[in-house]
C-alpha positions as YAML, in Angstrom:
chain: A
units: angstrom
residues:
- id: 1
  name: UNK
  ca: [21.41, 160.05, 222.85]
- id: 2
  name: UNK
  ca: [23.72, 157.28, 223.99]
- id: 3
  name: UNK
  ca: [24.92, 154.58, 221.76]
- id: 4
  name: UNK
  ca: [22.53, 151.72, 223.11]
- id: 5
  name: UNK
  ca: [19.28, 153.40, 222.21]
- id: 6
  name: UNK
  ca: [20.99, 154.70, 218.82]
- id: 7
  name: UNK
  ca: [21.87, 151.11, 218.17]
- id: 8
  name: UNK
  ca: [18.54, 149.57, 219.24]
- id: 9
  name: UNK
  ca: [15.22, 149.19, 217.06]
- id: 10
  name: UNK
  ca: [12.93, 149.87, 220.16]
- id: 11
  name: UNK
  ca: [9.86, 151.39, 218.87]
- id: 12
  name: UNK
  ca: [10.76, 150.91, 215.06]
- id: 13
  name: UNK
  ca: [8.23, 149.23, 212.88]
- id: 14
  name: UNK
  ca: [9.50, 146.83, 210.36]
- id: 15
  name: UNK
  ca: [8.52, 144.84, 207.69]
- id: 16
  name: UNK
  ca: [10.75, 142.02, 206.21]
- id: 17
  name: UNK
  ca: [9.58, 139.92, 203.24]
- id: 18
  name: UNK
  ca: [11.01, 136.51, 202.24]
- id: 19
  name: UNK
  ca: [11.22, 133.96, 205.50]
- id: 20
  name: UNK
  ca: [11.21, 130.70, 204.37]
- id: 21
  name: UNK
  ca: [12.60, 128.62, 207.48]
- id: 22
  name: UNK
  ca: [15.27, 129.16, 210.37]
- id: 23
  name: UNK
  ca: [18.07, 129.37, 208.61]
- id: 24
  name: UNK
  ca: [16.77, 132.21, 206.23]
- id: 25
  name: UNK
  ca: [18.73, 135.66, 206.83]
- id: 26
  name: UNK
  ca: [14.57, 137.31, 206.69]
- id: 27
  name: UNK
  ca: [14.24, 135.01, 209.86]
- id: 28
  name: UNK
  ca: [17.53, 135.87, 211.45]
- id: 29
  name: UNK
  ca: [16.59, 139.89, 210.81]
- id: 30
  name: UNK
  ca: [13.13, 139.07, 212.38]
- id: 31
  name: UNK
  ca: [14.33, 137.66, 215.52]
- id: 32
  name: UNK
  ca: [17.29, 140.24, 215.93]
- id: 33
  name: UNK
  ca: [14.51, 143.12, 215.49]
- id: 34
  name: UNK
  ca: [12.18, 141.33, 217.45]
- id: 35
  name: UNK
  ca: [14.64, 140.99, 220.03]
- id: 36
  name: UNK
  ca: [15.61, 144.78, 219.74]
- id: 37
  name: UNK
  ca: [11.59, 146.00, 220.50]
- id: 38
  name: UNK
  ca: [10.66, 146.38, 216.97]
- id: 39
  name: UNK
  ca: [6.94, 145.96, 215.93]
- id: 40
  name: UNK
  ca: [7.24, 143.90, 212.86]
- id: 41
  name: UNK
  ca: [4.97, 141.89, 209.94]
- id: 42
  name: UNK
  ca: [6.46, 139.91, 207.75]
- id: 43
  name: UNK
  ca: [6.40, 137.50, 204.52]
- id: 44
  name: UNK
  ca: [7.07, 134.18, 203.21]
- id: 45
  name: UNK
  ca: [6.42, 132.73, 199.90]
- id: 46
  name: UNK
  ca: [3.12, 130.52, 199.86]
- id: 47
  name: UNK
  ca: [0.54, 128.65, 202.22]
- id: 48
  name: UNK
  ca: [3.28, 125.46, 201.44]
- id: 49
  name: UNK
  ca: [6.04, 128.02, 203.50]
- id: 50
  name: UNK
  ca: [3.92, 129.03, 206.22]
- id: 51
  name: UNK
  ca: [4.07, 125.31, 207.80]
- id: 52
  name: UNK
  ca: [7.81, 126.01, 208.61]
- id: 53
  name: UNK
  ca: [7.66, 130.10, 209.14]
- id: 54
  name: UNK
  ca: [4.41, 129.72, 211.48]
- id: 55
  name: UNK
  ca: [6.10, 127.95, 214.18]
- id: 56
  name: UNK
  ca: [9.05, 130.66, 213.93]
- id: 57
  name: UNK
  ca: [6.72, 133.74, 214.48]
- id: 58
  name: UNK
  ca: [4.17, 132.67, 216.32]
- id: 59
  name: UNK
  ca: [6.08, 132.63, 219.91]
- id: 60
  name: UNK
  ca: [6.91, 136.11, 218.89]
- id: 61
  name: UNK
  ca: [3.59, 137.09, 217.94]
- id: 62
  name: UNK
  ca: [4.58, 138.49, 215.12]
- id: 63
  name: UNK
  ca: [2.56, 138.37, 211.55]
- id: 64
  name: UNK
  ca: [3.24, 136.28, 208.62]
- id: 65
  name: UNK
  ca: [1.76, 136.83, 205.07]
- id: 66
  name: UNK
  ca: [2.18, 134.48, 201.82]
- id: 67
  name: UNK
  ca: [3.33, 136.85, 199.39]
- id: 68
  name: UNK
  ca: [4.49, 135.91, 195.91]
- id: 69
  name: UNK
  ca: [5.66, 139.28, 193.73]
- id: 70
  name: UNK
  ca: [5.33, 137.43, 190.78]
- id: 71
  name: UNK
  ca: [1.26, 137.60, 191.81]
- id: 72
  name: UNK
  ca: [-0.25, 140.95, 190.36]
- id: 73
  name: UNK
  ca: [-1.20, 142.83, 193.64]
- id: 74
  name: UNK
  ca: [0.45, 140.65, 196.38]
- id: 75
  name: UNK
  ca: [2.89, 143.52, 197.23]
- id: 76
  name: UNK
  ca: [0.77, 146.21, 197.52]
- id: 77
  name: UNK
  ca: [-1.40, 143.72, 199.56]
- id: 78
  name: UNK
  ca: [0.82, 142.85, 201.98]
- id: 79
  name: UNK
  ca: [1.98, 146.34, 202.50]
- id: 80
  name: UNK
  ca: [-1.69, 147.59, 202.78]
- id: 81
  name: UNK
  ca: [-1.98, 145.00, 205.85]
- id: 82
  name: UNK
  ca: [1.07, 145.52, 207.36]
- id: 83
  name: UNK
  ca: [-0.01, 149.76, 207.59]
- id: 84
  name: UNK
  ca: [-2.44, 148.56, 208.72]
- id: 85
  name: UNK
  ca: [-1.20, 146.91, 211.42]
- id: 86
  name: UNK
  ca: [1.84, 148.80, 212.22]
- id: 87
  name: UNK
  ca: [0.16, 152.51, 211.10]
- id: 88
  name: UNK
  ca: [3.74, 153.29, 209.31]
- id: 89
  name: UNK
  ca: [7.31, 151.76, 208.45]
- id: 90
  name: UNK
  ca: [10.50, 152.95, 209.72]
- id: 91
  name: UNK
  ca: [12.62, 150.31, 208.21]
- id: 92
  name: UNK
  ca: [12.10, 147.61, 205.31]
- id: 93
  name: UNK
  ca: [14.24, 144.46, 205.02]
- id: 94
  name: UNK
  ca: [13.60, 142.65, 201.30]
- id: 95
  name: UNK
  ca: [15.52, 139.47, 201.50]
- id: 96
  name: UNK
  ca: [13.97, 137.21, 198.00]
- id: 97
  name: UNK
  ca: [15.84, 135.92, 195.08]
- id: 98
  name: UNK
  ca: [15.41, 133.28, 192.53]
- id: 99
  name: UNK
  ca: [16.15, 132.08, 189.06]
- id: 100
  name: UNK
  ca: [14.20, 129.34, 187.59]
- id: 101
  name: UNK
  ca: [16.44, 126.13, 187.59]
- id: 102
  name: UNK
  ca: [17.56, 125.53, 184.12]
- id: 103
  name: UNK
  ca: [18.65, 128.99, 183.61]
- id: 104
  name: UNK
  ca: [20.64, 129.58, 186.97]
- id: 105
  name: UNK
  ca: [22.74, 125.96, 185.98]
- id: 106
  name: UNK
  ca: [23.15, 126.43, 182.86]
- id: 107
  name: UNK
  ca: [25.39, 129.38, 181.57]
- id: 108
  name: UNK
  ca: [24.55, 132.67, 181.24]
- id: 109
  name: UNK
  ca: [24.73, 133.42, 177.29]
- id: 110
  name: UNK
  ca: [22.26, 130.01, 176.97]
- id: 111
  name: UNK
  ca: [19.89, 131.14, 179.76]
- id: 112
  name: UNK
  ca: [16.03, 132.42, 178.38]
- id: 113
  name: UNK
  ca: [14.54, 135.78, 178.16]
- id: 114
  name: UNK
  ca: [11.93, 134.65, 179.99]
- id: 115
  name: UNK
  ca: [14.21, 133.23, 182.65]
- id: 116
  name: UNK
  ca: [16.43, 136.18, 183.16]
- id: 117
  name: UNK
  ca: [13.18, 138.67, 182.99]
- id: 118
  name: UNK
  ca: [11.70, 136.26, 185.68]
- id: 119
  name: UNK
  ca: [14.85, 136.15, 187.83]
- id: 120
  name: UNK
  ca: [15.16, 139.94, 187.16]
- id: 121
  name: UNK
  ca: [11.59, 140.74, 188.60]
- id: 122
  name: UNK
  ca: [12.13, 138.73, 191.74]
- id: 123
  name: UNK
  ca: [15.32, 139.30, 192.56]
- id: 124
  name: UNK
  ca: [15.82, 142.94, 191.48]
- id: 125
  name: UNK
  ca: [12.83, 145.08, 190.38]
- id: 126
  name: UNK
  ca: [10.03, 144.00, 193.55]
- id: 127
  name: UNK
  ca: [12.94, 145.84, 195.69]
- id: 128
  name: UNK
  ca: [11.89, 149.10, 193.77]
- id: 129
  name: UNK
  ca: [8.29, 148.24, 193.17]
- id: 130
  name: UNK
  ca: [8.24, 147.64, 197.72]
- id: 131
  name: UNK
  ca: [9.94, 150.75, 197.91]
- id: 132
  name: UNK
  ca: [7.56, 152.33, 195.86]
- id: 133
  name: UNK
  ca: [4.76, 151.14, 198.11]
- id: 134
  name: UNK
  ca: [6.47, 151.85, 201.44]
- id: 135
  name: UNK
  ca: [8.13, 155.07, 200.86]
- id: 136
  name: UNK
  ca: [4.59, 156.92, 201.56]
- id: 137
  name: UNK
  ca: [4.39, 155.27, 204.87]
- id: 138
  name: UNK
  ca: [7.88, 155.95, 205.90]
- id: 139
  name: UNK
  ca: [7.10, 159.68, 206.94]
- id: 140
  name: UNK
  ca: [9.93, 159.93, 209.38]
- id: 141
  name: UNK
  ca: [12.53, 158.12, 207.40]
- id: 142
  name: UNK
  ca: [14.16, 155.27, 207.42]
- id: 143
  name: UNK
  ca: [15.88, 152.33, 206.11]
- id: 144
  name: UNK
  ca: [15.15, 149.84, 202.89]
- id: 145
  name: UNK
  ca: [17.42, 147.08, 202.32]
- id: 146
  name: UNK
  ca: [17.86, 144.16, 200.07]
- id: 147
  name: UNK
  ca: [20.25, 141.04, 199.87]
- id: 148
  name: UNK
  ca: [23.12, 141.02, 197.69]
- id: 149
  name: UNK
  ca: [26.39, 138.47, 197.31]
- id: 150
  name: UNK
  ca: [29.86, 138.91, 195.77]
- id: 151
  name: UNK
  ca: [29.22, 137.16, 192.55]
- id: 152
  name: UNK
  ca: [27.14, 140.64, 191.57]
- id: 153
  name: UNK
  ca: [30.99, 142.20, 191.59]
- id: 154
  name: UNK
  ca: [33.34, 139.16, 190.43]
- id: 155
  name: UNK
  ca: [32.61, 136.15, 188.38]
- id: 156
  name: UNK
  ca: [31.85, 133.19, 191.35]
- id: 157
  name: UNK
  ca: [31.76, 129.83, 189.61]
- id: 158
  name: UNK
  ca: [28.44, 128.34, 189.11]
- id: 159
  name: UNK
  ca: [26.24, 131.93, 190.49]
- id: 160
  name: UNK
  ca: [25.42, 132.24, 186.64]
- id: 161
  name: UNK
  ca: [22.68, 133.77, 186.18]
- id: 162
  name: UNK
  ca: [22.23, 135.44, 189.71]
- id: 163
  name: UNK
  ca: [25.43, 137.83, 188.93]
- id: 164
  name: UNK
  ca: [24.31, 140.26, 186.91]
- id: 165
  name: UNK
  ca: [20.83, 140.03, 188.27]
- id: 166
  name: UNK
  ca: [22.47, 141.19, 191.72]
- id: 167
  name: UNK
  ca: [24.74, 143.50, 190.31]
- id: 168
  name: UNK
  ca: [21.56, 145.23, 188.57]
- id: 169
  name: UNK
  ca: [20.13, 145.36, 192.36]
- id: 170
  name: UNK
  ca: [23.45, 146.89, 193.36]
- id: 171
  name: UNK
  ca: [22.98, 149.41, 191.29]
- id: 172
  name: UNK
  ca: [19.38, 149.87, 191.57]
- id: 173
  name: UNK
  ca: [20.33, 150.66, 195.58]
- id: 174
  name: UNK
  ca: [22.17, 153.75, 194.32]
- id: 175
  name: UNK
  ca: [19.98, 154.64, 192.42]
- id: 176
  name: UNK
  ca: [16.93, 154.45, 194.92]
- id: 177
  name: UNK
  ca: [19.60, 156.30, 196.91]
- id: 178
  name: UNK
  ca: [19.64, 159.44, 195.41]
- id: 179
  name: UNK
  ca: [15.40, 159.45, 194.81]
- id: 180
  name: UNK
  ca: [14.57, 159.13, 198.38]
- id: 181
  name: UNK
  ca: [17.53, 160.32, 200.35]
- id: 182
  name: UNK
  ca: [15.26, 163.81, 199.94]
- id: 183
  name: UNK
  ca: [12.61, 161.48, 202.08]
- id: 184
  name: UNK
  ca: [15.33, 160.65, 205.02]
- id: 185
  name: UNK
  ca: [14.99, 157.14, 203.71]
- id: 186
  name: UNK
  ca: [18.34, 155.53, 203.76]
- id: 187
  name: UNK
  ca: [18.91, 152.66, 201.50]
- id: 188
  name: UNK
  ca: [22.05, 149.77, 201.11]
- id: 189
  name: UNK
  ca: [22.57, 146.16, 199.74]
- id: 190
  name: UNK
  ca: [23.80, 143.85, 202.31]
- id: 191
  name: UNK
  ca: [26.35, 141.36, 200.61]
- id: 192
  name: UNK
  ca: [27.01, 138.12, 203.33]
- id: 193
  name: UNK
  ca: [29.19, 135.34, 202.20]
- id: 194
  name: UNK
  ca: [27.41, 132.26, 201.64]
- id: 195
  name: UNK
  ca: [25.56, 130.00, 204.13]
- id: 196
  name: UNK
  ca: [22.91, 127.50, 203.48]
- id: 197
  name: UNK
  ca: [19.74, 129.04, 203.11]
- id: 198
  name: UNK
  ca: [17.15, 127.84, 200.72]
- id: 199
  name: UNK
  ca: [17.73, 129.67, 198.16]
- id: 200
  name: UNK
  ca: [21.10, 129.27, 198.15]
- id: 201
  name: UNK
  ca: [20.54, 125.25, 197.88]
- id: 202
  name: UNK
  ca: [19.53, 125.70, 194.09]
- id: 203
  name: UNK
  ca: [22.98, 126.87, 193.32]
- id: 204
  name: UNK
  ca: [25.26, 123.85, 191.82]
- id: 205
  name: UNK
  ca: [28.52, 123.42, 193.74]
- id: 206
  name: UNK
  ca: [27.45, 125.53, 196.35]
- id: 207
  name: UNK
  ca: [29.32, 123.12, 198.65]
- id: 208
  name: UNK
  ca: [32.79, 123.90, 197.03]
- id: 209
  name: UNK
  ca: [31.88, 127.41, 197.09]
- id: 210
  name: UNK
  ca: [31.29, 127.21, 201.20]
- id: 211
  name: UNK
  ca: [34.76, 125.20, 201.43]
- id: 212
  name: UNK
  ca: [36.28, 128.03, 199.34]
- id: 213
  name: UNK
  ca: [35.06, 131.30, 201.02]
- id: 214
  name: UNK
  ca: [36.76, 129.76, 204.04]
- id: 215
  name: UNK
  ca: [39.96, 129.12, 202.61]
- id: 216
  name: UNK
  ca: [39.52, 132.51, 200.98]
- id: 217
  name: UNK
  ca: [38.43, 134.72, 204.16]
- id: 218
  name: UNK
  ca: [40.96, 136.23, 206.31]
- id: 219
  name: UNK
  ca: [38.74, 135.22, 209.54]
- id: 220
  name: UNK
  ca: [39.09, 131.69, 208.08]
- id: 221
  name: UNK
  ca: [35.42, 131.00, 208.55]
- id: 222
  name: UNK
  ca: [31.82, 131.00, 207.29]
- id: 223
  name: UNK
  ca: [29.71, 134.27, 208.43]
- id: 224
  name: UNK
  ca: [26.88, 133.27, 210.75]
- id: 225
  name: UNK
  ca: [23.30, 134.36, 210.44]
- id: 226
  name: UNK
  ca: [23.55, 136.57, 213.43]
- id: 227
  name: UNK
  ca: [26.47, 138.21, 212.20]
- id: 228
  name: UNK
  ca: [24.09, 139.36, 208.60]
- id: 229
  name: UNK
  ca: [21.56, 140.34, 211.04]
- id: 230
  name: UNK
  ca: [23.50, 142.16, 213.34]
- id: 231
  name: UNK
  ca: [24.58, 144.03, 210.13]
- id: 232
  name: UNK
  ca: [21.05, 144.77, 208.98]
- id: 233
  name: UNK
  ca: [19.93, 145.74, 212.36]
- id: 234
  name: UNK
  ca: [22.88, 148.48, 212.70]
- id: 235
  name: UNK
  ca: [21.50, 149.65, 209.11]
- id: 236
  name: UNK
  ca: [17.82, 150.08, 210.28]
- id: 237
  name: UNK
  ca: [19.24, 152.22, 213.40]
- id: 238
  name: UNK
  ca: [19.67, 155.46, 213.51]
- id: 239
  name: UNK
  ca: [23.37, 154.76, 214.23]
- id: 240
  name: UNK
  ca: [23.79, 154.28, 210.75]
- id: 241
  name: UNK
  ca: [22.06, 157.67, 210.34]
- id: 242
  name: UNK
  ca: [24.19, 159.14, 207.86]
- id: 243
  name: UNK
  ca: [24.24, 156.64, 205.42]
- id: 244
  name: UNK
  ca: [23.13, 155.50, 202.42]
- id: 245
  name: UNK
  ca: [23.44, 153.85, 198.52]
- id: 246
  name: UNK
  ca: [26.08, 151.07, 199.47]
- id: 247
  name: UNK
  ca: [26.73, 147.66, 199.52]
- id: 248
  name: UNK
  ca: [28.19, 146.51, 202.62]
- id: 249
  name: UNK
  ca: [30.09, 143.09, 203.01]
- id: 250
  name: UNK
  ca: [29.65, 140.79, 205.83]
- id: 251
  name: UNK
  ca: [31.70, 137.94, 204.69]
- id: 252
  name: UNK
  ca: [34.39, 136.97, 207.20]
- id: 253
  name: UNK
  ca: [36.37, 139.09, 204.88]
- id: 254
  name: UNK
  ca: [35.78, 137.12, 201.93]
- id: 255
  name: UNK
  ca: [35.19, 139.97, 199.52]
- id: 256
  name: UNK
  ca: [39.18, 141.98, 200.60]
- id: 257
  name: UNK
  ca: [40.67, 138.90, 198.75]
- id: 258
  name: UNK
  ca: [41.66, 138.41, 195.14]
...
C-alpha cells in the first residue's frame, strides 16, 4: 500500500462532535476529512449553533446534529443516527470542553463541586461515555480522539480549572488505550497550542497567553487550524496504524520549552 492511500481517509466514516463555527478545530477536522473522501456526521451544541455550523456543512453535504452531553440520551442519540447513516465508524474525533464561568476565572481551590463535576462531565467523561457507544460500531478498528492543551501537564496562568480536568482526559486516553487496543481501536489526545476558538474565548488573558506561546515556540508562531487537523487526520489513518494511548503536541513547539 503506498503512502498516499495509507495517509488518506478515502472510504473512512467519521463522526466528529463539537463544531461551533469556522474557526473550531471539529470544523477544521471536518473539512480536512471531508476533503480526504471520508463519509462523515457530525455535532454542534444547540439549535442557537446550527445558524453558524449549517452554512459550514451544508456545501459539503455533510450532517449536523445539536447534541448537548449534559442532556440524558443526546449521545447515544446522535450516535444511533449517525449508524444509521454511515452503517459503522472507523474513526471518532470528540473536540468539546467547558467550565462554567465563575469557576474557570476564579482559582482552582475556590471553584464548586458542582462546577468541577460539570466541567469534568463535558470535558472528560462524554469522551468515555462516546467511546462506549461507538466502540460496537467500530468492527474493523479504528481511531477515537479528543482535544487536549498543555496546561493539563504544566501550570498555564489563568487555564484554572481546565488543567486538571484535561490532565484527567489525558489519562483517561491511556486508559481507554489499553481496554480497546484488543478491538484495533487506536486512541490519543491531541494537545495544539492555543488559537481562538470559542471555547478558548472564555479563558481570561487568553490574549497574553497567544503573545506568549509565540515568544515561547521554537517556530516562533501560533499553530494554524490546518496544522491540528492535519494532525488528527494522520491519527485516523492507517498510517498511524501502530499507535495508540498518547498525547501528541502540535504547538509550533511550544510544549519542548521550559
Amino acid at each position: 500500500m503506498t503512502n498516499s492511500v495509507l495517509n488518506s481517509l478515502s472510504g473512512k466514516k467519521g463522526l466528529i462532535l463539537g463544531l461551533a463555527n469556522e474557526h473550531s478545530i471539529a470544523w477544521g477536522c471536518t473539512r480536512l476529512a471531508h476533503a480526504q473522501g471520508a463519509q462523515l456526521f457530525t455535532t454542534c451544541l444547540n439549535d442557537k449553533a446550527l445558524r453558524f455550523v449549517e452554512p459550514l456543512t451544508q456545501p459539503l453535504g455533510v450532517p449536523v446534529l445539536p447534541c448537548n452531553v449534559e442532556e440524558a440520551g443526546s449521545l447515544a442519540q446522535v450516535v444511533a443516527q449517525a449508524v444509521a447513516q454511515l452503517g459503522s465508524l472507523d474513526f471518532v474525533i470528540h473536540s468539546i470542553a467547558w467550565a462554567p464561568l465563575e469557576d474557570l476565572h476564579g482559582q482552582v481551590i475556590d471553584s464548586s463541586s458542582v462546577g468541577f463535576a460539570r466541567a469534568m462531565e463535558v470535558s472528560c467523561h462524554s469522551f468515555a461515555t462516546l467511546a462506549k457507544l461507538c466502540a460496537p460500531h467500530m468492527t474493523r478498528g479504528g481511531s477515537m480522539l479528543t482535544m487536549s492543551y498543555l496546561g493539563a501537564d504544566e501550570a498555564v496562568p489563568h487555564y484554572g480549572l481546565m488543567g486538571p480536568v484535561k490532565a484527567a482526559l489525558e489519562s483517561l486516553v491511556r486508559y481507554m488505550a489499553v481496554e480497546l487496543g484488543p478491538h484495533q481501536i487506536r486512541v490519543h489526545a491531541v494537545s495544539p497550542g492555543p488559537i481562538l476558538t470559542r471555547a478558548a474565548s472564555g479563558i481570561e488573558g487568553f490574549d497574553d497567553l497567544m503573545l506568549n506561546a509565540v515568544r515561547k515556540a521554537p517556530l516562533g508562531r501560533l499553530v494554524r487550524l490546518d496544522e491540528i487537523a492535519q494532525l488528527c487526520a494522520f491519527l485516523c489513518s492507517d498510517a498511524a496504524s501502530g499507535m495508540t494511548g498518547q498525547t501528541l503536541y502540535v504547538d509550533a513547539g511550544c510544549h519542548a520549552v521550559a
